[in-house]
DRENSEZA-167285 format. One line per field, with one value per residue (C-alpha): residue number from 0; residue in one letter; chain; y, x, z. Coordinates in nm, 3 decimals. Layout:
<gupas>
num c(NUM | ...)
residuo c(A | ...)
cadena c(A | ...)
y c(Y | ...)
x c(X | ...)
z c(Z | ...)
</gupas>
This chain:
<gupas>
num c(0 | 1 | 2 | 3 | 4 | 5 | 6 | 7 | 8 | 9 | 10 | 11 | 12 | 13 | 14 | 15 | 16 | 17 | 18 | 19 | 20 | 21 | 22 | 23 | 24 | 25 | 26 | 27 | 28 | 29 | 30 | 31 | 32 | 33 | 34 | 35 | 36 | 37 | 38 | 39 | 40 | 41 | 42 | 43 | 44 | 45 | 46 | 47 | 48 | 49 | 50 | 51 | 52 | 53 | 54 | 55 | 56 | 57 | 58 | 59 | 60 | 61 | 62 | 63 | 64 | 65 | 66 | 67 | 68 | 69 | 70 | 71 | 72 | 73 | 74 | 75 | 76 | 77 | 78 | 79 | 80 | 81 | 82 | 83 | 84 | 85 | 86 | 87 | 88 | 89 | 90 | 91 | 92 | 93 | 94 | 95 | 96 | 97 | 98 | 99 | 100 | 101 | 102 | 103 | 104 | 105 | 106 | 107 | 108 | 109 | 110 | 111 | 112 | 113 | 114 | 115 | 116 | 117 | 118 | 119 | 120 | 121 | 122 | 123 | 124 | 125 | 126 | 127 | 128 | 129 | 130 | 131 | 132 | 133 | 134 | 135 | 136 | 137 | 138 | 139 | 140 | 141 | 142 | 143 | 144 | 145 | 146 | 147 | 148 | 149 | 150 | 151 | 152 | 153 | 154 | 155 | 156 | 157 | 158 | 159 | 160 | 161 | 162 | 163 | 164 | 165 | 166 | 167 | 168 | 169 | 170 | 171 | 172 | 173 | 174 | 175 | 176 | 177 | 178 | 179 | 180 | 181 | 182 | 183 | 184 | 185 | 186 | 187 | 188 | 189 | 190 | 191 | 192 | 193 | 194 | 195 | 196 | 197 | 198 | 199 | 200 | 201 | 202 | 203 | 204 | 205 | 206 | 207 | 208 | 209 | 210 | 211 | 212 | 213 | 214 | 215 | 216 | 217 | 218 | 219 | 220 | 221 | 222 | 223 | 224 | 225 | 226 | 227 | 228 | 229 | 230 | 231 | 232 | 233)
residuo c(X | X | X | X | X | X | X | X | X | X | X | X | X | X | X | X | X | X | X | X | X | X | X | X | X | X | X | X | X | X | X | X | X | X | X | X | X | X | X | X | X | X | X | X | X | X | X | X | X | X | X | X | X | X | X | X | X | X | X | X | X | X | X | X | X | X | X | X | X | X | X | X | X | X | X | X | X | X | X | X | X | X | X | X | X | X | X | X | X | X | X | X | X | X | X | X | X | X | X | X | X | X | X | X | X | X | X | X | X | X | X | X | X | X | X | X | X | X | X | X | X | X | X | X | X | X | X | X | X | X | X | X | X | X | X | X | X | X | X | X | X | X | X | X | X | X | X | X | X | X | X | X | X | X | X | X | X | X | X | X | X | X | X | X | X | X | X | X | X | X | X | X | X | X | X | X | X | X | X | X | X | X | X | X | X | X | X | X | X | X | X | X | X | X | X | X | X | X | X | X | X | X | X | X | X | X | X | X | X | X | X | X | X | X | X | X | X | X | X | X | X | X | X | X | X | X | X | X | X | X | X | X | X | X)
cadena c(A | A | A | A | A | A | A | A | A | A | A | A | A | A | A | A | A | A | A | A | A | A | A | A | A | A | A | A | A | A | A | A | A | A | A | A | A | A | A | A | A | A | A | A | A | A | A | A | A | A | A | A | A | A | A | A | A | A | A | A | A | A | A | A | A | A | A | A | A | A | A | A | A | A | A | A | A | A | A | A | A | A | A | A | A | A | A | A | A | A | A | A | A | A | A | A | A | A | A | A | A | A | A | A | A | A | A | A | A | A | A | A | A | A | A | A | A | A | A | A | A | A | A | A | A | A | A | A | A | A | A | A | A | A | A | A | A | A | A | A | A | A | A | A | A | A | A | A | A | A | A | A | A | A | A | A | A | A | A | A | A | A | A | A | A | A | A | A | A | A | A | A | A | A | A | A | A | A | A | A | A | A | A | A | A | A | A | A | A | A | A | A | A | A | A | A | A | A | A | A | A | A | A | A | A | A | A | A | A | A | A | A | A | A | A | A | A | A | A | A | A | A | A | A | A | A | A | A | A | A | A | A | A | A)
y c(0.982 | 0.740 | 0.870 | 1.176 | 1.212 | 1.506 | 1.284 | 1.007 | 1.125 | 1.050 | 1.293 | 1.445 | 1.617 | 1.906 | 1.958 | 1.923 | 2.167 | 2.457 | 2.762 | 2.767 | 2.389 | 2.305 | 1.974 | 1.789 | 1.529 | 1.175 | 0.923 | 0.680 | 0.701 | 0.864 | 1.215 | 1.302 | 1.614 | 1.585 | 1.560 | 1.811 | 1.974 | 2.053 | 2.313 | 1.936 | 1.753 | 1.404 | 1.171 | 0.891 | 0.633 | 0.311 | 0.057 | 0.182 | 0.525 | 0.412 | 0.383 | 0.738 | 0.847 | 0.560 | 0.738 | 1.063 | 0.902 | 0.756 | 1.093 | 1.283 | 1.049 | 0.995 | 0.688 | 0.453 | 0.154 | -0.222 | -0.206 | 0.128 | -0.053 | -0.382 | -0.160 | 0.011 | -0.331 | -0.439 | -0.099 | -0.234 | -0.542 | -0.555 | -0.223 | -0.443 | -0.843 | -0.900 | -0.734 | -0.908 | -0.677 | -0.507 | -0.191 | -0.301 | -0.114 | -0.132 | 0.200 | -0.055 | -0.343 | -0.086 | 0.026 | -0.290 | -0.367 | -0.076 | -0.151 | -0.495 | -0.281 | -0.101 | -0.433 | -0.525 | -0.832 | -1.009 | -1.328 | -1.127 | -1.011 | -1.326 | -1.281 | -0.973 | -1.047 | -1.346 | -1.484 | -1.740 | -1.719 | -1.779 | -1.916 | -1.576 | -1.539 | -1.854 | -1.823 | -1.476 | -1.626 | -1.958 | -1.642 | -1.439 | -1.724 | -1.847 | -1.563 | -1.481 | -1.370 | -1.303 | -0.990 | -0.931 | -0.502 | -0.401 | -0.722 | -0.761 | -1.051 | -0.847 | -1.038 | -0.932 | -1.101 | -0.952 | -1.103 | -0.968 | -1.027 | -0.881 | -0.860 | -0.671 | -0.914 | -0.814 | -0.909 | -0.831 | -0.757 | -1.107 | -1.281 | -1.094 | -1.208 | -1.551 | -1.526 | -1.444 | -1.667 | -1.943 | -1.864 | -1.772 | -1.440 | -1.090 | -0.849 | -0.892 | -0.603 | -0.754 | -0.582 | -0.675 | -0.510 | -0.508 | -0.343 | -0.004 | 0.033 | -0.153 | -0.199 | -0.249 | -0.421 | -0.374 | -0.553 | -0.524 | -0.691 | -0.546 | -0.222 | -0.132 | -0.117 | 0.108 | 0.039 | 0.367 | 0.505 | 0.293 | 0.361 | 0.709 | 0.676 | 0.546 | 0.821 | 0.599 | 0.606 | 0.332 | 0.276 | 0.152 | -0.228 | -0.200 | 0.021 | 0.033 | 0.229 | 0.322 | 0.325 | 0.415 | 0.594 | 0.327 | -0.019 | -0.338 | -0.340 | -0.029 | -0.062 | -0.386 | -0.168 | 0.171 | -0.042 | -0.255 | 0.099 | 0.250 | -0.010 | 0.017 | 0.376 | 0.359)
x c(20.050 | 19.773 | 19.495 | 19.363 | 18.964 | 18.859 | 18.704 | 18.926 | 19.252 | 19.099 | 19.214 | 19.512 | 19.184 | 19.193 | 19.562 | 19.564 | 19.260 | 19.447 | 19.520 | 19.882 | 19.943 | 20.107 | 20.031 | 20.242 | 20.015 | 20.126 | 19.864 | 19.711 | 19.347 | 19.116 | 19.033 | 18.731 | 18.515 | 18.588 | 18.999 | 19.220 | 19.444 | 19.794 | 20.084 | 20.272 | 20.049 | 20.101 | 19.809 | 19.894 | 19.737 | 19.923 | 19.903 | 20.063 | 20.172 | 20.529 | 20.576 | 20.472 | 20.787 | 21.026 | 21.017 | 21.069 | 21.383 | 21.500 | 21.454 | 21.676 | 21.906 | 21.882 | 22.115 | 21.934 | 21.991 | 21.941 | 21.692 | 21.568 | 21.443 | 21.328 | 21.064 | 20.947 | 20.945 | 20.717 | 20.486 | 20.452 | 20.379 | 20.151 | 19.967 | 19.910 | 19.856 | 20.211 | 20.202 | 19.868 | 19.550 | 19.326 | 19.527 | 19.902 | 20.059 | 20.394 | 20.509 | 20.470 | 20.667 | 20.937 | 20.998 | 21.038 | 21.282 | 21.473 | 21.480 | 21.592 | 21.859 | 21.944 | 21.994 | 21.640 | 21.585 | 21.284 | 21.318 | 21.244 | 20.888 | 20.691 | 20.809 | 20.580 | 20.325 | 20.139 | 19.815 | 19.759 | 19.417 | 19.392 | 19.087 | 18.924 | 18.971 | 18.834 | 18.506 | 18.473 | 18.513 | 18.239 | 18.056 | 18.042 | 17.995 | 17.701 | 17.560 | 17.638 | 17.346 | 17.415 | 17.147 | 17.173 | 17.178 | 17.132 | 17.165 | 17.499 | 17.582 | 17.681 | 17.706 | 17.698 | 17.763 | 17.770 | 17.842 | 17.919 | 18.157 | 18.247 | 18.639 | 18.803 | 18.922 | 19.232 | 19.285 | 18.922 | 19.038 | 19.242 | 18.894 | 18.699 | 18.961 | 18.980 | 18.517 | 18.593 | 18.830 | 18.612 | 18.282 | 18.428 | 18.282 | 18.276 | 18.194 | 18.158 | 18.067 | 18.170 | 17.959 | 18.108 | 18.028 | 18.318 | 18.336 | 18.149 | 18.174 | 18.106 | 18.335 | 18.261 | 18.506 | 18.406 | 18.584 | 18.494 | 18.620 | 18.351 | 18.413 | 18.060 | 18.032 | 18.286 | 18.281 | 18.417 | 18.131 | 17.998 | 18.278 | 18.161 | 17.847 | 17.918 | 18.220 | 18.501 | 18.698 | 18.918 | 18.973 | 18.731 | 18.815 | 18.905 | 18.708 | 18.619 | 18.443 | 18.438 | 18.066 | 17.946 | 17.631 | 17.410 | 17.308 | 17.415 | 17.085 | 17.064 | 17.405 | 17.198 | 16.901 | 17.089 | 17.358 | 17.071 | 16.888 | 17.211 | 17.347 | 16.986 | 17.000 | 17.390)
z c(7.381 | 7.276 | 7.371 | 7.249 | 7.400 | 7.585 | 7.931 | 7.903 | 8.095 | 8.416 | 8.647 | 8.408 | 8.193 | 8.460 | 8.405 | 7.946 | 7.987 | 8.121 | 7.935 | 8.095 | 7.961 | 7.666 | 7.500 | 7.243 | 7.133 | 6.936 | 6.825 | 6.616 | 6.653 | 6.415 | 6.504 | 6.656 | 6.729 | 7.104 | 7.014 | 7.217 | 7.010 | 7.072 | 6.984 | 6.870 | 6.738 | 6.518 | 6.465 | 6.259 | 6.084 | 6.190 | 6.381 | 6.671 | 6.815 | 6.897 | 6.547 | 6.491 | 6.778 | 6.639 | 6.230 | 6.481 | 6.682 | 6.280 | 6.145 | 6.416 | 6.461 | 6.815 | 6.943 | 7.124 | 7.298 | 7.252 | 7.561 | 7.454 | 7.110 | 7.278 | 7.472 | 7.147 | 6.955 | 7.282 | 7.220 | 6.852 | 6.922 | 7.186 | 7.002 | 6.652 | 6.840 | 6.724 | 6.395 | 6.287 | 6.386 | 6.077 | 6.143 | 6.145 | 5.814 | 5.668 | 5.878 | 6.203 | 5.979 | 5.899 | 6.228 | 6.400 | 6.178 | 6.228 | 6.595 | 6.508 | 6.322 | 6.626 | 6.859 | 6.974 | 7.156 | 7.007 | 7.245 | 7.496 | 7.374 | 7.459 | 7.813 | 7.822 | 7.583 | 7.771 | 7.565 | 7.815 | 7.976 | 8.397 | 8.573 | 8.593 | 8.187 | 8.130 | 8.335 | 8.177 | 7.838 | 7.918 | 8.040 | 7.703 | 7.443 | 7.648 | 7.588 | 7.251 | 7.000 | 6.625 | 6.477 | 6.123 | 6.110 | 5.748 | 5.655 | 5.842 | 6.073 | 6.410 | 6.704 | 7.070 | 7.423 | 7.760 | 8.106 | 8.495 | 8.757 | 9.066 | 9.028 | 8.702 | 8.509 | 8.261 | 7.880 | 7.776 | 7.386 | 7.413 | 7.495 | 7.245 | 6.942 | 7.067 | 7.053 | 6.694 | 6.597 | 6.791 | 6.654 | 6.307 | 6.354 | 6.151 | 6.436 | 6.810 | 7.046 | 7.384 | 7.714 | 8.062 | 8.419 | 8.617 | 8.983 | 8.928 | 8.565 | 8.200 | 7.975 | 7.565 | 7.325 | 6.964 | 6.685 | 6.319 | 6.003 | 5.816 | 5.622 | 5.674 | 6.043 | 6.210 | 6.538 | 6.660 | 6.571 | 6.826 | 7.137 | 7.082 | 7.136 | 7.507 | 7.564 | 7.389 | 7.089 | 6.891 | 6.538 | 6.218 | 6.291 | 6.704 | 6.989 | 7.331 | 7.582 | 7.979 | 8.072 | 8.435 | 8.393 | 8.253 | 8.420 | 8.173 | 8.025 | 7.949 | 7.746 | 7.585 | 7.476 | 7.388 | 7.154 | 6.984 | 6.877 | 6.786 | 6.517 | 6.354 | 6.340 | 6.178)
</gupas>
C-alpha cells in the first residue's frame, strides 16, 4: 500500500519478490517501469491511497467505525497537506466526506497533524534558504538548496512547502545529508518539469508535482552535479 518501487521496501523487497508471494497492491503513484505488479492491483490517480481503499470499503458496504473513519480522514489528510496539495482531486473530497458521514472526528486531526517547526526544523530551514540558488532550465525558474546535519531531522516536505511559499517559488528540489544517506524533496507547480522524472533518476518515485528520493551511493556533491546535468538534459 503506497509504495509501489521495486528497491524501496527495505528489507520486505526479498519477501514481494518471491514466486510463492502473492501481492495485492493499492496506490496512488504514477506507474513506473520498475513497478511490481500484483494478482490485486489498484493504482489510482488521487491524492491519496486511502481514498482508493475508502471507495473500496463504500462500495462493499463494510460497517466501520467512528474511529475506524477518523484514521482514514487522518491518511487523507496528511497524504494531500489537508486537502490542499497539486494532487488532491474530488475522489479525496468525496471520501472524507463520506467518513464525516460515517462519524469521523475532524477535531481530532490537528492533534496528529502538527505543522509546527522545533529547533532542529528551524536550523535546517535557516540552513536551506541560505543556500538557495534559482537556475533558469529551458528557460524555467528551478530553484535548488541543499544543507547537512548529523541527526535526521523529520518533516523535510513541511520545510520544503514553507521555502516555496517563503520565497514565492515555482519549483524547489531540496538536497539534505542526514546520518548515512541524502535525502531529495522535489516540488513542482510547473507542468513542464515533472519532478518524478527526477526521484527516478536517484532510485525514487513521487508524483508530477511531489517526489523524493533515498540516496546513499553518492556524496552531496555529487547529488549537486548529477541533478544540475540531469534537468538540462530533460
Amino acid at each position: 500500500i503506497d509504495i509501489n518501487i521495486k528497491g524501496r521496501l527495505g528489507p520486505f523487497d526479498e519477501v514481494a519478490g518471491r514466486e510463492d508471494v502473492k501481492l495485492h497492491i493499492y496506490d496512488h503513484h504514477p506507474r513506473t517501469d520498475q513497478d511490481y505488479r500484483g494478482e490485486v492491483d489498484i493504482v489510482e490517480p488521487v491524492g491519496a491511497t486511502t481514498t482508493i481503499l475508502v471507495e473500496l470499503i463504500r462500495k462493499k458496504r463494510i460497517r466501520i467505525t467512528p474511529e475506524e473513519a477518523t484514521i482514514m480522514a487522518l491518511g487523507i489528510y496528511e497524504d494531500t497537506g489537508s486537502l490542499t496539495f497539486a494532487s488532491t482531486t474530488t475522489r479525496d473530497f468525496d471520501a472524507v466526506s463520506y467518513l464525516l458521514k460515517r462519524g469521523a472526528h475532524l477535531e481530532i486531526i490537528p492533534t496528529f497533524i502538527s505543522r509546527e517547526m522545533d529547533a532542529q526544523q528551524v536550523q535546517l530551514l535557516h540552513d536551506l534558504l541560505t543556500s538557495l540558488e534559482v537556475t533558469s532550465v529551458h528557460g524555467l525558474p528551478v530553484a535548488t538548496a541543499w544543507a547537512s546535519t548529523e541527526n535526521y531531522v523529520g518533516e523535510l516536505a513541511l520545510l520544503v512547502h514553507k521555502m516555496m511559499d517563503m520565497e514565492n517559488l515555482n519549483a524547489l528540489i531540496v538536497m539534505v545529508r542526514m546520518e548515512e544517506r541524502i535525502i531529495l524533496v522535489a516540488r513542482s507547480r510547473l507542468p513542464e518539469l515533472d519532478v518524478s522524472k527526477v526521484a527516478e533518476e536517484f532510485g525514487g518515485g513521487g508524483h508530477q508535482t511531489a517526489a523524493s528520493a533515498s540516496i546513499r551511493e553518492f556524496t552531496l556533491v555529487q547529488v549537486q552535479e548529477r541533478l544540475m546535468i540531469l534537468l538540462n538534459t530533460m
